[in-house]
SEPAVO-451360 format. One record per residue: residue number from 1; x, y, z of N, C-alpha, C, O, CB in turn. Coordinates in steps of 0.02 Angstrom, whole numbers, plus 50000, padded with zeros to 5 digits. Glycine has a CB too. Layout:
residues N
(NUM,(X,Y,Z),(X,Y,Z),(X,Y,Z),(X,Y,Z),(X,Y,Z))
...
//
This chain:
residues 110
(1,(50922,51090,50799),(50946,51031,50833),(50899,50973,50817),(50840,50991,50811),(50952,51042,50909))
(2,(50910,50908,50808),(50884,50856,50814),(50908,50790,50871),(50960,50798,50902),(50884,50844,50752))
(3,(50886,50754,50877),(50878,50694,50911),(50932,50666,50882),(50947,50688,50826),(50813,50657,50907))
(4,(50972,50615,50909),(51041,50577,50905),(51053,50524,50965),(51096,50481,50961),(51103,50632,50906))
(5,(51012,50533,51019),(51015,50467,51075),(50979,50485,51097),(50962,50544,51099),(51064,50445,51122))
(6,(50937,50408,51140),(50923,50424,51217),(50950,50352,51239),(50976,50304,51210),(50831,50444,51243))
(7,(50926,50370,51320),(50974,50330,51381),(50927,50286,51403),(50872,50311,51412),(51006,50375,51449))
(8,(50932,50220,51417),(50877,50172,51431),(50930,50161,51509),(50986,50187,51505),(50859,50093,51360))
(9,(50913,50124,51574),(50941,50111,51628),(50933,50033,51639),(50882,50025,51671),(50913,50155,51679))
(10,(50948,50004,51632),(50954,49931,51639),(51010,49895,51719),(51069,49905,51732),(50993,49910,51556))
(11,(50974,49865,51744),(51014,49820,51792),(51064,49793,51777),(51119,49809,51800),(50986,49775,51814))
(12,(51053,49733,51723),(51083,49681,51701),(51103,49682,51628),(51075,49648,51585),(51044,49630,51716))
(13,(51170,49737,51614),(51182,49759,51569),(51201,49689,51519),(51164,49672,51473),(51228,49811,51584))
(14,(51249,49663,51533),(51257,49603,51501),(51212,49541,51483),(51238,49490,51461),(51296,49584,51531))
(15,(51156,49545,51492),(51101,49523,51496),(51052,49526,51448),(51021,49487,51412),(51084,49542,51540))
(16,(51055,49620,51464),(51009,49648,51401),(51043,49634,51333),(51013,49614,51284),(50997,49732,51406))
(17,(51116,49649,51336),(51159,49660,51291),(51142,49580,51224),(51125,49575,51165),(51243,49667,51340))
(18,(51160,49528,51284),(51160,49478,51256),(51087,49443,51235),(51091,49390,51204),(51199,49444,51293))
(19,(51023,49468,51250),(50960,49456,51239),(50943,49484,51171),(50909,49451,51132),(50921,49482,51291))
(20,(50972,49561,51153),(50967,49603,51106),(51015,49562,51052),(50990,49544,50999),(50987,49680,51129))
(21,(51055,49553,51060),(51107,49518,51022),(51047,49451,50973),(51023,49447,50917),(51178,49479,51091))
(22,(51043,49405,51043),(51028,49337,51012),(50961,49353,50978),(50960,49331,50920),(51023,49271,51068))
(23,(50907,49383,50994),(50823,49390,50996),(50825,49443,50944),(50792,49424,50896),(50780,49416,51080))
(24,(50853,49510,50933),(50829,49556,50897),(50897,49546,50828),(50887,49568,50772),(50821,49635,50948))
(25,(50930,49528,50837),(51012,49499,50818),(51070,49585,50796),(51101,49601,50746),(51002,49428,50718))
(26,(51061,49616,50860),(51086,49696,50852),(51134,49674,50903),(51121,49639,50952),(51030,49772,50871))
(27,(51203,49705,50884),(51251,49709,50903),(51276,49782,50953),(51243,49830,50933),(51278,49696,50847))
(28,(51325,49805,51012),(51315,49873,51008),(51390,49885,50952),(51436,49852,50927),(51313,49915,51098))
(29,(51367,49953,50954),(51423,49993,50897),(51470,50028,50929),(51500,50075,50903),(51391,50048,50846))
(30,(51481,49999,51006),(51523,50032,51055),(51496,50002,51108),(51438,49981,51108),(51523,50108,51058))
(31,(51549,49995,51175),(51544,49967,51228),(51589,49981,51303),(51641,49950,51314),(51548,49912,51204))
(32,(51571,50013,51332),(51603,50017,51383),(51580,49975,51462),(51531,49938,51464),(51604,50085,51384))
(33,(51616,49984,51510),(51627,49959,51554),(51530,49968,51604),(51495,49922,51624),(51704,49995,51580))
(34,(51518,50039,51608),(51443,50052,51601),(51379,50067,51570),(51325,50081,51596),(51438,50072,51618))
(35,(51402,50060,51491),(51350,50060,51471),(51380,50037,51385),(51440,50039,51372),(51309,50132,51492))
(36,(51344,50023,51349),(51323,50006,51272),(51289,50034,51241),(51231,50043,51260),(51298,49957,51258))
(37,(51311,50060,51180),(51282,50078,51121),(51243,50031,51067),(51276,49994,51030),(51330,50104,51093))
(38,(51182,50035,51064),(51148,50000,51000),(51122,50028,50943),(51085,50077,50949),(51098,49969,51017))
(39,(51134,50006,50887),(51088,50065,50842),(51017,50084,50840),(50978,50046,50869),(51091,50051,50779))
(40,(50998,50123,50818),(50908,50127,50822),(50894,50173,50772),(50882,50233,50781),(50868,50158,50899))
(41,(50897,50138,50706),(50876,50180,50653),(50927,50240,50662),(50986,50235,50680),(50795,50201,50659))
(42,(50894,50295,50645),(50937,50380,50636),(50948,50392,50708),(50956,50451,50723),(50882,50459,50596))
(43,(50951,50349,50755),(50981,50401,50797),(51007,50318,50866),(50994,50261,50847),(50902,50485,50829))
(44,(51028,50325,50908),(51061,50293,50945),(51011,50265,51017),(50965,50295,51044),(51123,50338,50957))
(45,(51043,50196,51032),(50995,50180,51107),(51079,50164,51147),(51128,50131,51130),(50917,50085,51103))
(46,(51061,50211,51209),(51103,50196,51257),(51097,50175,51303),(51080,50215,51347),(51127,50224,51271))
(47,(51106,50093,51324),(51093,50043,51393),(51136,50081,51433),(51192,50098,51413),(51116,49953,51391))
(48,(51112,50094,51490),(51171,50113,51551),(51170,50069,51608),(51114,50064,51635),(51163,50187,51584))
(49,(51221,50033,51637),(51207,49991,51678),(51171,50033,51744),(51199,50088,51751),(51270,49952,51690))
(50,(51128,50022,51785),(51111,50058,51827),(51073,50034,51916),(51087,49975,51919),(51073,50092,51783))
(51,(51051,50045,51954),(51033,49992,52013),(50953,49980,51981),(50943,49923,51960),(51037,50031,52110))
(52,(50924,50003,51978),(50842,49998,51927),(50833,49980,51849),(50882,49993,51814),(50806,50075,51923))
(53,(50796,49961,51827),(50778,49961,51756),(50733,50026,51752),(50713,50055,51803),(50736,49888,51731))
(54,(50719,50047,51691),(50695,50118,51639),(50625,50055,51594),(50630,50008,51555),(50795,50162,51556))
(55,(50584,50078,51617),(50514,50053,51595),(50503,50082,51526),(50490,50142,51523),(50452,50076,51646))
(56,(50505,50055,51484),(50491,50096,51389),(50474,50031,51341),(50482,49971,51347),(50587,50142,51341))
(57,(50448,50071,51295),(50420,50022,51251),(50478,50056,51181),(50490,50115,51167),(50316,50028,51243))
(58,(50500,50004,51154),(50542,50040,51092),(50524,50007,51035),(50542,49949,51026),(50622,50038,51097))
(59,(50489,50040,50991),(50451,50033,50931),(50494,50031,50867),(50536,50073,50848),(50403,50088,50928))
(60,(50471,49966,50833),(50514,49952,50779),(50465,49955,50705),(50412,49925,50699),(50551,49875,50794))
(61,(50488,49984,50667),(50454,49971,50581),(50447,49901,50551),(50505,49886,50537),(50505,50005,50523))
(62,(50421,49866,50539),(50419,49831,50481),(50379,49810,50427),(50343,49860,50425),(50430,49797,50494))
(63,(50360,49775,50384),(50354,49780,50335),(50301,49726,50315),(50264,49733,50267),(50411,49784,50311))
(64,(50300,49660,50364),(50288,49629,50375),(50288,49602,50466),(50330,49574,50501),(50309,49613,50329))
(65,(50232,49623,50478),(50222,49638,50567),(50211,49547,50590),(50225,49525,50646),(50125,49703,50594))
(66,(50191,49517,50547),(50164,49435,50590),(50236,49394,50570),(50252,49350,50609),(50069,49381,50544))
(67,(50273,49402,50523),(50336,49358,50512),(50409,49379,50542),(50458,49343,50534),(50346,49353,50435))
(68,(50411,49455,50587),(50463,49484,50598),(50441,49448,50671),(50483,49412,50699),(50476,49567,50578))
(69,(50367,49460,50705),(50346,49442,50747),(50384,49370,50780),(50421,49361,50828),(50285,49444,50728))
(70,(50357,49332,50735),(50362,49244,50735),(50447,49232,50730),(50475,49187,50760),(50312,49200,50652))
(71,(50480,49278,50687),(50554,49271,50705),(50575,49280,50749),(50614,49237,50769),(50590,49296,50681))
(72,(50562,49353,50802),(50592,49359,50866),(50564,49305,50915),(50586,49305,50973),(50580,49429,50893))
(73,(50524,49265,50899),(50483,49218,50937),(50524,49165,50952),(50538,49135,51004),(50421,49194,50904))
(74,(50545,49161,50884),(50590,49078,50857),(50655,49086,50900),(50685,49037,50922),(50619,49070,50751))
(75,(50677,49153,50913),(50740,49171,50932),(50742,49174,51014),(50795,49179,51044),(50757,49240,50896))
(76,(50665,49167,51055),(50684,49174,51130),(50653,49235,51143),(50660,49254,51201),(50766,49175,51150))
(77,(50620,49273,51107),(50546,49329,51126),(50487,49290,51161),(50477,49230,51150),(50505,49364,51046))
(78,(50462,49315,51190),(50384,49301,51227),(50350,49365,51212),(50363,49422,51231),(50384,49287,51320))
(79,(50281,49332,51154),(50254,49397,51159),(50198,49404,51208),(50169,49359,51239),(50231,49417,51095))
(80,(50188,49486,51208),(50133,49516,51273),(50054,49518,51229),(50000,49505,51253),(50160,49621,51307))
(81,(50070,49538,51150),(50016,49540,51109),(50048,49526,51039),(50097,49550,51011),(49976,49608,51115))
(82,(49994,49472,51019),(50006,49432,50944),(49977,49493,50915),(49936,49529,50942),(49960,49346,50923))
(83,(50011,49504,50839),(50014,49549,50786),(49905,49550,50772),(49862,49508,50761),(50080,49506,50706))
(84,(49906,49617,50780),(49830,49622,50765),(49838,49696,50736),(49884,49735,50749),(49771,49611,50837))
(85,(49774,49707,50687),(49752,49797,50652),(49734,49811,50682),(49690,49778,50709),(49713,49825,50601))
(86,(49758,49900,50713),(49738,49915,50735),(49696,49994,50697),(49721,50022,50649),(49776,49900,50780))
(87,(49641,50015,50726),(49607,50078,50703),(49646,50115,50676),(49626,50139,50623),(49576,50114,50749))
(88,(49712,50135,50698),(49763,50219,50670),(49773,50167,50616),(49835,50172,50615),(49856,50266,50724))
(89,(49762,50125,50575),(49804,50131,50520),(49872,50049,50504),(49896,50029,50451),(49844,50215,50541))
(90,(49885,50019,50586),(49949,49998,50575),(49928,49917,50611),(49875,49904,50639),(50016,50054,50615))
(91,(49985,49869,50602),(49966,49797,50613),(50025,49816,50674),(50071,49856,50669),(49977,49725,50540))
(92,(50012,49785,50718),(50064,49787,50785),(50071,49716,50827),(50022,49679,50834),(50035,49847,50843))
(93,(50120,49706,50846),(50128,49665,50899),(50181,49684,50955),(50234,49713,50945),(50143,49606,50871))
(94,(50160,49665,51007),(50220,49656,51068),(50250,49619,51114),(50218,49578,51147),(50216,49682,51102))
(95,(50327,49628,51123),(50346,49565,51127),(50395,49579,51201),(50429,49630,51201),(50385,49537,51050))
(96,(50399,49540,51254),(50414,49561,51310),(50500,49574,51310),(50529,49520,51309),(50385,49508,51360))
(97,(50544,49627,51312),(50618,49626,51301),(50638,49616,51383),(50596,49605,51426),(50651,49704,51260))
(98,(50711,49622,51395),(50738,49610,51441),(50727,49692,51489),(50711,49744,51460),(50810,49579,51417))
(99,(50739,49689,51558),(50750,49751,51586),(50685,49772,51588),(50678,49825,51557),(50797,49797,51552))
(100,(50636,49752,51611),(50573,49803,51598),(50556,49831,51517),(50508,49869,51505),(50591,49873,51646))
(101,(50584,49816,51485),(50565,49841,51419),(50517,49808,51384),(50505,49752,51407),(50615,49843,51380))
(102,(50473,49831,51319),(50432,49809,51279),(50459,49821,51192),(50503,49863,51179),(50367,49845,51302))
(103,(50441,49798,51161),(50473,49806,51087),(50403,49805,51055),(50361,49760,51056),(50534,49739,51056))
(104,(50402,49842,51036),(50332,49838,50973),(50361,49830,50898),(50404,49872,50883),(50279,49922,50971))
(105,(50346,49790,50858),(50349,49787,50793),(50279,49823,50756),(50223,49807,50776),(50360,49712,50777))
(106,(50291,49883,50692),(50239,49910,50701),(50210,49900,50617),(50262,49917,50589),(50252,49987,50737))
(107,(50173,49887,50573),(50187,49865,50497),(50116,49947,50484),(50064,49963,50513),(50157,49742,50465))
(108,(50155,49977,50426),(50078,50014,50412),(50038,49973,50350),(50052,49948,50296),(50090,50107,50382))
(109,(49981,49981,50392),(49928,49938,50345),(49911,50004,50273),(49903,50065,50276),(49834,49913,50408))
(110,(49912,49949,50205),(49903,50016,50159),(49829,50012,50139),(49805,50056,50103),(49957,50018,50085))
//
């Protein structure tokens, strides 16, 4: 068996929906009445509308960690930490998402 989803809990489904949309520019790939589908690489993120938010940090690849950074910026991100090296190896930044969430952009330094 492998991995294929997990379930994030969000308040303000339409909210998140439309934050993810404008800021990260991801669409879902399905939508229902309580919850949305987004892609996430090989496997799936599922918003569920819910009375609480789900506290997580959801970590993204790129390639370039200070210009993917400065784009979600341009788009209505607030970051928590500007892109810095860190010891394991990788350039990171984080950027505050909707719902209690965090987004890390993660670049490996070669």
């Amino acid at each position: 068996m492998k991995g294929n989803h997990f379930h994030i809990c969000v308040r303000d489904l339409e909210t998140t929906l439309s934050w993810f949309e404008r800021v990260w520019q991801l669409l879902p790939t399905h939508k229902g009445k309580t919850f949305a589908v987004l892609p996430f690489g090989s496997i799936q993120l599922v918003f569920d509308a819910s009375n609480q938010d789900s506290l997580a940090t959801l970590g993204f690849d790129s390639d370039n960690c200070d210009r993917d950074c400065q784009s979600v910026v341009e788009r209505g991100a607030t970051v928590v930490e500007e892109p810095a090296d860190r010891s394991w190896g990788v350039r990171v930044a984080y950027v505050k998402g909707p719902a209690g969430l965090t987004l890390e952009i993660e670049q490996p330094l070669h």
